[in-house]
Jmol script that loads the backbone (N, CA, C; Angstrom):
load data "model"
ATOM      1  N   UNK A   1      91.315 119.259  88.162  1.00  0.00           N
ATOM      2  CA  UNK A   1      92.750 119.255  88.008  1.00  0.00           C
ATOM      3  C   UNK A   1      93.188 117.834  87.633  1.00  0.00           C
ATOM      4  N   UNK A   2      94.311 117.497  86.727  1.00  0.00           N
ATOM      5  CA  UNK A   2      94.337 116.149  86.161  1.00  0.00           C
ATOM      6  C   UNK A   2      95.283 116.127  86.620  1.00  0.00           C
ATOM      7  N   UNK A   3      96.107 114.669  87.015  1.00  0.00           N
ATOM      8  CA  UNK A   3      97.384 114.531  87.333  1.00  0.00           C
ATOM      9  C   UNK A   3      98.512 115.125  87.162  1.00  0.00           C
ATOM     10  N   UNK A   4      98.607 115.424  86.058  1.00  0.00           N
ATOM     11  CA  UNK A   4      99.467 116.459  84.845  1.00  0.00           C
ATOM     12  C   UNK A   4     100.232 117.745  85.732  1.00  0.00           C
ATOM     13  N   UNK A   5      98.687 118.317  86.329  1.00  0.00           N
ATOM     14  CA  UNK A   5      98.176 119.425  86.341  1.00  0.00           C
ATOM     15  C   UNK A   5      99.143 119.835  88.138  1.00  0.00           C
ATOM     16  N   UNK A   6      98.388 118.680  88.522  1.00  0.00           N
ATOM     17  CA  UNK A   6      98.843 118.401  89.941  1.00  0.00           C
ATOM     18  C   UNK A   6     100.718 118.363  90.307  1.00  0.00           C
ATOM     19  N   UNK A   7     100.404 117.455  89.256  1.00  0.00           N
ATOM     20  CA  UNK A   7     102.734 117.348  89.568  1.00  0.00           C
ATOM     21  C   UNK A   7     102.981 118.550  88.682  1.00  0.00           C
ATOM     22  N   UNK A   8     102.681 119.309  88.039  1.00  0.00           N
ATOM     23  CA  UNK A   8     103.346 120.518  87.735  1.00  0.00           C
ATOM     24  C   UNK A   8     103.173 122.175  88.965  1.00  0.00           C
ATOM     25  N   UNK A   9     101.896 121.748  89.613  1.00  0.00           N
ATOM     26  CA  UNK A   9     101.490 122.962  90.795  1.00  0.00           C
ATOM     27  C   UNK A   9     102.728 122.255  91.796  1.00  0.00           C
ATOM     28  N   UNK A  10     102.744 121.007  92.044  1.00  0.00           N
ATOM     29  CA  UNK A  10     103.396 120.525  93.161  1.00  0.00           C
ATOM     30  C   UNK A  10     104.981 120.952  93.129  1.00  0.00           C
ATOM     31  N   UNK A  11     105.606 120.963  91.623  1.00  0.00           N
ATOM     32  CA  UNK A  11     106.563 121.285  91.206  1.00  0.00           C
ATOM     33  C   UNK A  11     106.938 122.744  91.642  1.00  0.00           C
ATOM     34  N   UNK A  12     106.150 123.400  91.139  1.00  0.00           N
ATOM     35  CA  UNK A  12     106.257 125.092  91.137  1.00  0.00           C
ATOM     36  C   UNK A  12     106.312 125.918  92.998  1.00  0.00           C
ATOM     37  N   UNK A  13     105.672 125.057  93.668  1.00  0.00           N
ATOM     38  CA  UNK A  13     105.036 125.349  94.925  1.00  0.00           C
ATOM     39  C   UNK A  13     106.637 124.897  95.616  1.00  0.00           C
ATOM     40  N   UNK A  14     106.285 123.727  95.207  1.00  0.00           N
ATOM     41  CA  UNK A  14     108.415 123.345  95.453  1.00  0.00           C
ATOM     42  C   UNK A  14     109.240 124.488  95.021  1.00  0.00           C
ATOM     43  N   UNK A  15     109.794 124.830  93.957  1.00  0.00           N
ATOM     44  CA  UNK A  15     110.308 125.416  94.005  1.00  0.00           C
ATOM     45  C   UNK A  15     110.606 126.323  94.421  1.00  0.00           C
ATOM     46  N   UNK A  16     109.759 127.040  95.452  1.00  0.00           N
ATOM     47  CA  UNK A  16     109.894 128.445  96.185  1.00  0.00           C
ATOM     48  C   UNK A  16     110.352 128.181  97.629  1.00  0.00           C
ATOM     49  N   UNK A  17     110.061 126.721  97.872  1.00  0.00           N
ATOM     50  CA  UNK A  17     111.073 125.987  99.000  1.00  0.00           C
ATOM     51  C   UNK A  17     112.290 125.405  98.954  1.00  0.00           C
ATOM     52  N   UNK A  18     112.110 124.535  98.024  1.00  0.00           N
ATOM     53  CA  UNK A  18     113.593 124.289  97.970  1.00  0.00           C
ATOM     54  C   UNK A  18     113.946 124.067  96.454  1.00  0.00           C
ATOM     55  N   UNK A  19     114.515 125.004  95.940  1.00  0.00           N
ATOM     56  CA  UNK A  19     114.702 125.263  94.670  1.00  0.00           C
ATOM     57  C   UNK A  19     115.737 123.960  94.197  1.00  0.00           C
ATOM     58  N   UNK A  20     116.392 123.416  94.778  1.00  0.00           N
ATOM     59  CA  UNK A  20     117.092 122.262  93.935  1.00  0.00           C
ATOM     60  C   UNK A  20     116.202 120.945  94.160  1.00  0.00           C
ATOM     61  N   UNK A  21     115.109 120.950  94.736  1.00  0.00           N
ATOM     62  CA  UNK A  21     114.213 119.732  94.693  1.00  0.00           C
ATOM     63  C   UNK A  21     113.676 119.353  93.433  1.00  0.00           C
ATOM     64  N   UNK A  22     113.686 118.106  93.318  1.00  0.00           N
ATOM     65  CA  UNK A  22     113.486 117.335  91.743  1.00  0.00           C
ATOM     66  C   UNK A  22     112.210 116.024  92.008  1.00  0.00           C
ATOM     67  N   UNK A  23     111.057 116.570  91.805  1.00  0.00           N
ATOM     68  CA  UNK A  23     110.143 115.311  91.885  1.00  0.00           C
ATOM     69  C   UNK A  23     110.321 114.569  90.978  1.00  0.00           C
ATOM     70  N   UNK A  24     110.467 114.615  90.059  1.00  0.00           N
ATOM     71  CA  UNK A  24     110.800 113.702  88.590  1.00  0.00           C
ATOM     72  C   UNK A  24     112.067 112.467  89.388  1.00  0.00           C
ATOM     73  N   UNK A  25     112.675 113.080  89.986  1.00  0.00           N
ATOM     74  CA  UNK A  25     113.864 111.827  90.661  1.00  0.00           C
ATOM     75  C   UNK A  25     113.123 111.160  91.960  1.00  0.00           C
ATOM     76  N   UNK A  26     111.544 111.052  91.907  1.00  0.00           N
ATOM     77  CA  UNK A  26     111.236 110.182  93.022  1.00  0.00           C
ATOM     78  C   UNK A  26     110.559 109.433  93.034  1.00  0.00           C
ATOM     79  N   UNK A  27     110.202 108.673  94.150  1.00  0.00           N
ATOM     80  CA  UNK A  27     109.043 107.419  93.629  1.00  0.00           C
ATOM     81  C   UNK A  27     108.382 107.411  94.559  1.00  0.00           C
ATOM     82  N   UNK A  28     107.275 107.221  93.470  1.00  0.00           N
ATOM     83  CA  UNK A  28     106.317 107.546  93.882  1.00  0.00           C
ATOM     84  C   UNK A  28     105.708 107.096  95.639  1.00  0.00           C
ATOM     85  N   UNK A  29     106.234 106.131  96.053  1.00  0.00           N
ATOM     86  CA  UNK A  29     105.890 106.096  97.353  1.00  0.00           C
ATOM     87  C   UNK A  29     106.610 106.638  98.158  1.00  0.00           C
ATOM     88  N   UNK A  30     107.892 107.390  97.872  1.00  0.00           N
ATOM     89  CA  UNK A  30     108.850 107.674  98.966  1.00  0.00           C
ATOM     90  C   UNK A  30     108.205 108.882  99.964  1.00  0.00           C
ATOM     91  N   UNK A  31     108.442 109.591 100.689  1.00  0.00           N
ATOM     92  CA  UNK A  31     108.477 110.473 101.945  1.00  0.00           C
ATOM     93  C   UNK A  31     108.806 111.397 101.010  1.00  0.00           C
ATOM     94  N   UNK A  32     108.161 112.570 100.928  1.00  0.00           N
ATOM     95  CA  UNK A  32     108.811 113.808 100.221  1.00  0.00           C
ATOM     96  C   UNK A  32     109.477 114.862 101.098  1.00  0.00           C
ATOM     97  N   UNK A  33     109.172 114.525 102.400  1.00  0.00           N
ATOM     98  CA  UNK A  33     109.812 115.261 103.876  1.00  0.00           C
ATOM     99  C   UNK A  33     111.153 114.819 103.652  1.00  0.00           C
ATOM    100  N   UNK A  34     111.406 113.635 104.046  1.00  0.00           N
ATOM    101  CA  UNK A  34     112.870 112.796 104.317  1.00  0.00           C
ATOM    102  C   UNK A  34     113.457 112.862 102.941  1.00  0.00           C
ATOM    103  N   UNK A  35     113.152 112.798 101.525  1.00  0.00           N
ATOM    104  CA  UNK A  35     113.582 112.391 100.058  1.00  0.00           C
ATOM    105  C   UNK A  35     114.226 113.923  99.936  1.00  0.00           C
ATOM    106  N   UNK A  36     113.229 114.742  99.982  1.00  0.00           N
ATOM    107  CA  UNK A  36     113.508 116.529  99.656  1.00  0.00           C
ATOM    108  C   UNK A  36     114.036 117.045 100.746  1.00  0.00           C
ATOM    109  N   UNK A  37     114.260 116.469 102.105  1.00  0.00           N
ATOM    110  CA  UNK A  37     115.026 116.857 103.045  1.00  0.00           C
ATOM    111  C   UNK A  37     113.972 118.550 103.981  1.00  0.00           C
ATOM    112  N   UNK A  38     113.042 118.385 103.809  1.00  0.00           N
ATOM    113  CA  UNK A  38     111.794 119.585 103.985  1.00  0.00           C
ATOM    114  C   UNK A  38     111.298 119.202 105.558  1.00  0.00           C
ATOM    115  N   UNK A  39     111.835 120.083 106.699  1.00  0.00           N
ATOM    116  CA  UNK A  39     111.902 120.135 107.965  1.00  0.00           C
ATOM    117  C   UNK A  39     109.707 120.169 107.718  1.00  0.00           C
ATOM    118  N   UNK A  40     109.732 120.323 109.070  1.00  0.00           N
ATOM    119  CA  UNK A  40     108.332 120.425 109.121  1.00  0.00           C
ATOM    120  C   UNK A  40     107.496 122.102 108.573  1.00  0.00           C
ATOM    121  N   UNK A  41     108.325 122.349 108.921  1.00  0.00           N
ATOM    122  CA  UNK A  41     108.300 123.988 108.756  1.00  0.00           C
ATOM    123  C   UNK A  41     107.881 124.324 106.962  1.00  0.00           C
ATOM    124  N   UNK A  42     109.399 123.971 106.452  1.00  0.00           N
ATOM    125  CA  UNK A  42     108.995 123.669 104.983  1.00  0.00           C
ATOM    126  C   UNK A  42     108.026 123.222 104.203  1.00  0.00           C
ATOM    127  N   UNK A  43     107.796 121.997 104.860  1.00  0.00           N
ATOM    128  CA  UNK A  43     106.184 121.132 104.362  1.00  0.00           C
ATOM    129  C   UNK A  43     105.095 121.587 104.886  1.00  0.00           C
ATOM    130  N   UNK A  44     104.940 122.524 105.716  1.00  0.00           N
ATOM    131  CA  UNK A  44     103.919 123.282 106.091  1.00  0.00           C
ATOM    132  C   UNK A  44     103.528 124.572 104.810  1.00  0.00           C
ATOM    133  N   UNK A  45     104.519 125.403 104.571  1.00  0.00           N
ATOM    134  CA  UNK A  45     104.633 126.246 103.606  1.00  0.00           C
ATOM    135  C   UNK A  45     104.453 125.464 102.140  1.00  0.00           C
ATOM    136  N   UNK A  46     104.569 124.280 101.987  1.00  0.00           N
ATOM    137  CA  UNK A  46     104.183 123.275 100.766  1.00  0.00           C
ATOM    138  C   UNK A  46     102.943 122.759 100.879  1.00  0.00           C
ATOM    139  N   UNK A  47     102.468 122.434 101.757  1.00  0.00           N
ATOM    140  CA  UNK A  47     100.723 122.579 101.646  1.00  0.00           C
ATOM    141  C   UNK A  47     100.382 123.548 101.796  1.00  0.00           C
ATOM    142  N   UNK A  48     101.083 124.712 102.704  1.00  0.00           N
ATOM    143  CA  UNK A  48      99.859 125.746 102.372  1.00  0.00           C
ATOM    144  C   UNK A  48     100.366 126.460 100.842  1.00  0.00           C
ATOM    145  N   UNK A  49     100.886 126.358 100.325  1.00  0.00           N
ATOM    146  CA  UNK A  49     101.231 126.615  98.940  1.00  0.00           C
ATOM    147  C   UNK A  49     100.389 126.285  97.864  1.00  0.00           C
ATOM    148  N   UNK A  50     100.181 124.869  97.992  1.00  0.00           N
ATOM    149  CA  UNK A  50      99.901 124.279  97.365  1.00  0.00           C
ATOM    150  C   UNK A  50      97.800 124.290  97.712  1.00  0.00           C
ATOM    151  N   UNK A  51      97.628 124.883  98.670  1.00  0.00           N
ATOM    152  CA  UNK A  51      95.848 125.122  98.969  1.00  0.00           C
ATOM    153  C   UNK A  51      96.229 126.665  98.444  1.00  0.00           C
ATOM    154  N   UNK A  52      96.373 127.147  98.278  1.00  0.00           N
ATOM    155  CA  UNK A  52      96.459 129.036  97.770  1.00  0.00           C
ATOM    156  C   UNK A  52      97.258 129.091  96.425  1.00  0.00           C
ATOM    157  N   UNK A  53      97.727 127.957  95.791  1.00  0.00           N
ATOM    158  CA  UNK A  53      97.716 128.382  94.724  1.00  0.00           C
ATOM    159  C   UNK A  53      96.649 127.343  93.541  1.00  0.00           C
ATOM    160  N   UNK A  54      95.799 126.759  94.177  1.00  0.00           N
ATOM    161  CA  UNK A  54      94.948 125.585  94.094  1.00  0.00           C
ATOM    162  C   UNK A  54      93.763 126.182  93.995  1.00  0.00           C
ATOM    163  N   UNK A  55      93.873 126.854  94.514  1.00  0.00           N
ATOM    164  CA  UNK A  55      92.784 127.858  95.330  1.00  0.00           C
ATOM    165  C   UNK A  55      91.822 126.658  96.058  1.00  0.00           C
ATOM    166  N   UNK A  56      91.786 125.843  96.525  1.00  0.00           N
ATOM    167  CA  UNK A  56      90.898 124.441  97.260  1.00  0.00           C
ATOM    168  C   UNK A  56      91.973 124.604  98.782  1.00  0.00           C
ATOM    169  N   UNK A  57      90.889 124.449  99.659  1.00  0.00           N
ATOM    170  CA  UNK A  57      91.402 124.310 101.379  1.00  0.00           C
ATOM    171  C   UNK A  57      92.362 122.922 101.543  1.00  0.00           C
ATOM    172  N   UNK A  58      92.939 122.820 102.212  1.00  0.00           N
ATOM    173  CA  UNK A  58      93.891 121.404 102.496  1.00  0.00           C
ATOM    174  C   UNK A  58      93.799 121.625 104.070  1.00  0.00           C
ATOM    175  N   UNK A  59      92.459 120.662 104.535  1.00  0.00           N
ATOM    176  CA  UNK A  59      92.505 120.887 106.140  1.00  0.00           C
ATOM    177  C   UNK A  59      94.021 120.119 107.171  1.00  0.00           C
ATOM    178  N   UNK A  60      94.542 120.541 107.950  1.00  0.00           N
ATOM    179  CA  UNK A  60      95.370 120.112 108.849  1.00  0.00           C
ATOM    180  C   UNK A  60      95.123 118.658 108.344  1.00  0.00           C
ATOM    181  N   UNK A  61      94.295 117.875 108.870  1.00  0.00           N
ATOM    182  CA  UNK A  61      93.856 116.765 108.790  1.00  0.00           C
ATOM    183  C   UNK A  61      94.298 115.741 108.091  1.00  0.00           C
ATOM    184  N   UNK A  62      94.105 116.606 106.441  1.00  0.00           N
ATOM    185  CA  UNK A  62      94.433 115.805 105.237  1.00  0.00           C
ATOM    186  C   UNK A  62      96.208 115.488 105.206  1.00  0.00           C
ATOM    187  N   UNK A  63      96.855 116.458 105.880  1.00  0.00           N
ATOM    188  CA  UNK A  63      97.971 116.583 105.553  1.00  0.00           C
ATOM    189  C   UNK A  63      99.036 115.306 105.442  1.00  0.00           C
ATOM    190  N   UNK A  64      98.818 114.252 106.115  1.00  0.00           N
ATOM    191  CA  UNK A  64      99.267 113.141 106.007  1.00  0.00           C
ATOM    192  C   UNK A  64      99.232 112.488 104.677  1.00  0.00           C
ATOM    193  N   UNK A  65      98.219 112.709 104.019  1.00  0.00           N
ATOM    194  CA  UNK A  65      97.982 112.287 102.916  1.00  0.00           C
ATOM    195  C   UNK A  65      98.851 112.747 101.636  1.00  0.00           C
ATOM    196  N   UNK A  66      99.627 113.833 102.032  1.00  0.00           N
ATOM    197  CA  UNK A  66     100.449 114.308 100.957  1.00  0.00           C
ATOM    198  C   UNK A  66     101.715 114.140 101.352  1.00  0.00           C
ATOM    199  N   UNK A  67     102.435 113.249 101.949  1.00  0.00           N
ATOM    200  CA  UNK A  67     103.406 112.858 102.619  1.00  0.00           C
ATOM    201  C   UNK A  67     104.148 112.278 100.926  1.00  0.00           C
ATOM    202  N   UNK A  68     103.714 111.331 100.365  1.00  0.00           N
ATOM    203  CA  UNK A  68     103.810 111.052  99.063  1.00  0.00           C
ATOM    204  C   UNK A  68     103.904 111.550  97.862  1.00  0.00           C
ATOM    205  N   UNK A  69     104.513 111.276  96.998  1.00  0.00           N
ATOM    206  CA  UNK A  69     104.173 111.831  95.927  1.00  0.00           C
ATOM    207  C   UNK A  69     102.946 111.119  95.215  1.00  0.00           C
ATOM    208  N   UNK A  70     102.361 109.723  95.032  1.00  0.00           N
ATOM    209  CA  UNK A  70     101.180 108.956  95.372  1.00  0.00           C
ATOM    210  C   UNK A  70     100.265 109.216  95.489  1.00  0.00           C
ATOM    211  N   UNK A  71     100.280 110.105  97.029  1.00  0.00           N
ATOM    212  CA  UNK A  71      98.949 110.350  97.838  1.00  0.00           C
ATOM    213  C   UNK A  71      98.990 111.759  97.516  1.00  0.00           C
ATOM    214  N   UNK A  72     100.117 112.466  97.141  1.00  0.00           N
ATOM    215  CA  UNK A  72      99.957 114.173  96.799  1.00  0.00           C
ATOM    216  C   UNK A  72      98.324 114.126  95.340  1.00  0.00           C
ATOM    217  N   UNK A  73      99.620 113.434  94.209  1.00  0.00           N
ATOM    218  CA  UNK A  73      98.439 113.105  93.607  1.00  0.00           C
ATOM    219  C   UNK A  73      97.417 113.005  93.077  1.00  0.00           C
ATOM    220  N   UNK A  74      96.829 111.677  94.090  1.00  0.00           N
ATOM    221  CA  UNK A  74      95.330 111.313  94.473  1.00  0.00           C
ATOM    222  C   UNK A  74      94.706 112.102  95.087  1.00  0.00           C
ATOM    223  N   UNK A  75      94.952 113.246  95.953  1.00  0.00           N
ATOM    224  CA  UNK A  75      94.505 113.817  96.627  1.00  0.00           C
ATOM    225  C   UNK A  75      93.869 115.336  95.810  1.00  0.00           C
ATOM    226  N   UNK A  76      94.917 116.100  95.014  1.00  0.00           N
ATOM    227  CA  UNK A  76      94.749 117.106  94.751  1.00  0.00           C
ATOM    228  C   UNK A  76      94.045 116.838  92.797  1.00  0.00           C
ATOM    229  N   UNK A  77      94.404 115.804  92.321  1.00  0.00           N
ATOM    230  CA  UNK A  77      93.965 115.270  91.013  1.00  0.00           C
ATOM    231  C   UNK A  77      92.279 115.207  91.046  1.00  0.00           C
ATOM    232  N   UNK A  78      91.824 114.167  91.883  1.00  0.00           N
ATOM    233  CA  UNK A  78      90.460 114.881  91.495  1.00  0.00           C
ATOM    234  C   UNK A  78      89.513 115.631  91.774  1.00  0.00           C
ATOM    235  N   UNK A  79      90.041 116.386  93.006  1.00  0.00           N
ATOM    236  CA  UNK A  79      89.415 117.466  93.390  1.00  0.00           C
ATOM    237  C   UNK A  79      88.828 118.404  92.520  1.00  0.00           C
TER     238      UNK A  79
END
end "model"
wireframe off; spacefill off
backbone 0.3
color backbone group
């Protein structure tokens, strides 16, 4: 998956949460919880979104790592 590839799944996976969310208006280091306003609940349903439509696992673990748009990314880009 190429970067490209990644902010357009990340996009789409968004949208079924919070349909007026705009990654294109963020930077890249900000909080996508606090920026997109996405309770925990929400960002739970955004990684698991984003591992099932990826089809690749996203353990509990990693989840910190996608806090970013940055670390979203790095994370799911070269997998």
């Amino acid at each position: 998956m190429t970067e490209d590839d990644a902010r357009t799944l990340a996009a789409e996976v968004l949208a079924g949460i919070a349909p007026d969310a705009d990654l294109a208006s963020l930077r890249g280091d900000e909080d996508l919880r606090a920026a997109l306003d996405l309770d925990s609940m929400d960002f739970l349903n955004f990684v698991a979104g984003l591992s099932e439509r990826s089809g690749r696992p996203i353990p509990e673990a990693d989840t910190p790592r996608l806090y970013t748009l940055h670390g979203l990314l790095a994370y799911l880009a070269p997998r």
